[in-house]
MDAnalysis code that builds the backbone (N, CA, C; Angstrom):
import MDAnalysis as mda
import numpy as np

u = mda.Universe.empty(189, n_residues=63, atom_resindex=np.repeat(np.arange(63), 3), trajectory=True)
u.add_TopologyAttr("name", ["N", "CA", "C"] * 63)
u.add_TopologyAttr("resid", np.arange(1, 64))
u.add_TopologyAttr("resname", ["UNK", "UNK", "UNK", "UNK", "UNK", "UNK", "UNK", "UNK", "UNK", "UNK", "UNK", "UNK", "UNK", "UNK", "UNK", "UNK", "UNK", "UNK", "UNK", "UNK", "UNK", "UNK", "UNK", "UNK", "UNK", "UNK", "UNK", "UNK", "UNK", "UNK", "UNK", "UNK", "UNK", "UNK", "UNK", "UNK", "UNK", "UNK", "UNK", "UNK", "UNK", "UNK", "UNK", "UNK", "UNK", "UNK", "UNK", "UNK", "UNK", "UNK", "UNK", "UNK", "UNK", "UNK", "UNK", "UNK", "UNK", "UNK", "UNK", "UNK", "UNK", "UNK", "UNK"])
u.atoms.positions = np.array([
    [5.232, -9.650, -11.962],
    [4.080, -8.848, -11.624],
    [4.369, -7.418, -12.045],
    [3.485, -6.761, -12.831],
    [3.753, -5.489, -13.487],
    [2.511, -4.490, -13.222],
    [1.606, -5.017, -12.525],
    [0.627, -3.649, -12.423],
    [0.067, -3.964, -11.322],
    [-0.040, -2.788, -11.078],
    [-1.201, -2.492, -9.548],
    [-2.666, -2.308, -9.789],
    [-3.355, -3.350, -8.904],
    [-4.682, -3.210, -9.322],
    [-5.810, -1.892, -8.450],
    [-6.216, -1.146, -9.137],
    [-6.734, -0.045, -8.888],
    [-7.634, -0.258, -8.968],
    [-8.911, 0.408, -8.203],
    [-10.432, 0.383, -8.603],
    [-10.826, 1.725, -8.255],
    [-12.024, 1.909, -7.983],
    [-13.194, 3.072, -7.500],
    [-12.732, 3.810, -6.254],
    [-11.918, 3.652, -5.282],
    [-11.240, 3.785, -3.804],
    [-10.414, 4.964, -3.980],
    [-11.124, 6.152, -3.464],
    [-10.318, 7.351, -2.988],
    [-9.632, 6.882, -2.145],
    [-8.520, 7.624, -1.812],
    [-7.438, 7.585, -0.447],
    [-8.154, 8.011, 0.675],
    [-9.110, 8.679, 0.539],
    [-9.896, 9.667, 1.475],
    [-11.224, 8.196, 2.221],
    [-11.215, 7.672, 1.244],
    [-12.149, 6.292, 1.607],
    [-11.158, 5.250, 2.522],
    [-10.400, 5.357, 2.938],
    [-9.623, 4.315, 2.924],
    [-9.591, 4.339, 5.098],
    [-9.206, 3.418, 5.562],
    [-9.803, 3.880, 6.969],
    [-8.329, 3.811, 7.893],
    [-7.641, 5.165, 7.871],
    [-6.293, 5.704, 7.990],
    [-6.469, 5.502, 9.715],
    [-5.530, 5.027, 10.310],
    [-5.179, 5.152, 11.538],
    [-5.056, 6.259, 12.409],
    [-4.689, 6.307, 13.684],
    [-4.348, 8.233, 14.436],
    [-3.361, 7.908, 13.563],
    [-2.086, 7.614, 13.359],
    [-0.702, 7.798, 12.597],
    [-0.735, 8.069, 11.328],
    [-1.801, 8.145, 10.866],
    [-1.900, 7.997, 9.106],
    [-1.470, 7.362, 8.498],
    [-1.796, 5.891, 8.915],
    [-1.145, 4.732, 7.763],
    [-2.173, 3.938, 7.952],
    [-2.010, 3.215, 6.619],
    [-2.920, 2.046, 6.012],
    [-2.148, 0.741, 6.576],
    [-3.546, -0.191, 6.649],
    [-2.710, -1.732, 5.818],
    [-2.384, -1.625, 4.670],
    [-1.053, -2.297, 4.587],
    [-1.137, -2.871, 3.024],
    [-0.808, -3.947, 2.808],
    [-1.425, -4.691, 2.322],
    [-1.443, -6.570, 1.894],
    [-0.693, -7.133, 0.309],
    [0.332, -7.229, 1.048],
    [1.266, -7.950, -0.515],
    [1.051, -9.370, -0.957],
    [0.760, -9.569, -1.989],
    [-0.168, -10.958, -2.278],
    [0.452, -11.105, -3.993],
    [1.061, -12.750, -3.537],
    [1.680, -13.071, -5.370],
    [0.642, -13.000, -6.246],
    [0.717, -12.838, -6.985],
    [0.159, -12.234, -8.395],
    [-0.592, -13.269, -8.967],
    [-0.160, -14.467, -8.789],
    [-0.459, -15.531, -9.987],
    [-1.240, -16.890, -8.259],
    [-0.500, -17.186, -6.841],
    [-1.211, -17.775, -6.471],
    [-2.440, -17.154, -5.251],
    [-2.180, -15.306, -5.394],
    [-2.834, -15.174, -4.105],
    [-2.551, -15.154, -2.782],
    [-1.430, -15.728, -2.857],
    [-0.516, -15.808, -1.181],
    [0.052, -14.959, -0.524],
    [-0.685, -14.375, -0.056],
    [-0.246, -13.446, 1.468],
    [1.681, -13.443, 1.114],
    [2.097, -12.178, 1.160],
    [3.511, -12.314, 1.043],
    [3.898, -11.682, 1.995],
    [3.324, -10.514, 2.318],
    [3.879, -9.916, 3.757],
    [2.660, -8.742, 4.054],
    [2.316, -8.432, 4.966],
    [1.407, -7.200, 5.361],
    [2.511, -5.969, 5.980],
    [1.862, -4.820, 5.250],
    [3.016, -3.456, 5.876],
    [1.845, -2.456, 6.004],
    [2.544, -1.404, 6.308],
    [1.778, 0.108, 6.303],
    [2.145, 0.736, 5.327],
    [1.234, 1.629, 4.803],
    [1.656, 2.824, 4.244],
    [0.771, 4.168, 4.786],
    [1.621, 5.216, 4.217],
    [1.022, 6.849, 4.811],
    [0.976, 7.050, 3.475],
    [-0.287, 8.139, 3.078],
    [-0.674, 9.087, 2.196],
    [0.449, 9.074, 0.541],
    [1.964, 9.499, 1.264],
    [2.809, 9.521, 0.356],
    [3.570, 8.466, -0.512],
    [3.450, 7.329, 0.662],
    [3.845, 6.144, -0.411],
    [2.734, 5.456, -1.014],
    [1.713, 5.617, -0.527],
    [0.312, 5.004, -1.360],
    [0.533, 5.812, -2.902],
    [0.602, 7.303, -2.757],
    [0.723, 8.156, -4.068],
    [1.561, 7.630, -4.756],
    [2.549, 7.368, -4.062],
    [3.931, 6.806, -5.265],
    [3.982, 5.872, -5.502],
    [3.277, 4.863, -4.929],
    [2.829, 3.560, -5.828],
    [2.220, 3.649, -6.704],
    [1.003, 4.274, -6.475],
    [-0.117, 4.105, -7.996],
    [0.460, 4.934, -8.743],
    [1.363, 6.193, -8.777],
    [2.036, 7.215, -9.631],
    [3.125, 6.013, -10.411],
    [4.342, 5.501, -9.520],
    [5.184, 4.508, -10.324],
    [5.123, 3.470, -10.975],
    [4.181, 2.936, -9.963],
    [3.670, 1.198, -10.822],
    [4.433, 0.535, -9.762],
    [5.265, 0.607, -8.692],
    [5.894, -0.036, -7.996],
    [5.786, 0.077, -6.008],
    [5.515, -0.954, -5.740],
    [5.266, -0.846, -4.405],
    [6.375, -0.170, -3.450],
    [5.861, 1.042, -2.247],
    [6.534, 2.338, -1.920],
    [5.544, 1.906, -0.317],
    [6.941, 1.451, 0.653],
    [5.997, 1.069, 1.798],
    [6.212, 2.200, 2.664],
    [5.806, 2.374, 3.994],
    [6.036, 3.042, 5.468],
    [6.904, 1.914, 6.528],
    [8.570, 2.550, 6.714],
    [8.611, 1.440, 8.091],
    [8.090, 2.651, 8.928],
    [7.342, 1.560, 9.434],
    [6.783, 1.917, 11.319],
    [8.088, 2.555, 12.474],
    [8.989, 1.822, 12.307],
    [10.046, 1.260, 13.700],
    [11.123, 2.349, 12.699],
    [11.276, 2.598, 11.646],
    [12.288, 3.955, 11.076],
    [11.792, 5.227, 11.012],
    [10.373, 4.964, 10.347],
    [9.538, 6.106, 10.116],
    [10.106, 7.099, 8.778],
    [10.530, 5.634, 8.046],
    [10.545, 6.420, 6.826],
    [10.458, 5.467, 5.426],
])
């Protein structure tokens, strides 16, 4: 899996928690299958779509 699929979706659209984190839904590429659900905040959302590579939030480290 080599790209992140992007569309029309500001960050500003996106419906951020009091903590400022998202869902984020990891799903194989080729069958669709739920691989794990995480959070992200503002900064690792950026550095995903900036790298090409998924950049999560732990909750329970907070980093």
């Amino acid at each position: 899996m080599s790209e992140i699929e992007t569309g029309p979706v500001a960050p500003s659209d996106l419906a951020w928690d009091e903590r400022g984190l998202v869902p984020a839904v990891i799903q194989d590429a080729d069958s669709g299958q739920v691989l794990m659900v995480a959070y992200m905040n503002r900064e690792s959302l950026a550095r995903s779509l900036r790298e090409g590579e998924v950049w999560l939030w732990s909750r329970s480290r907070r980093t």
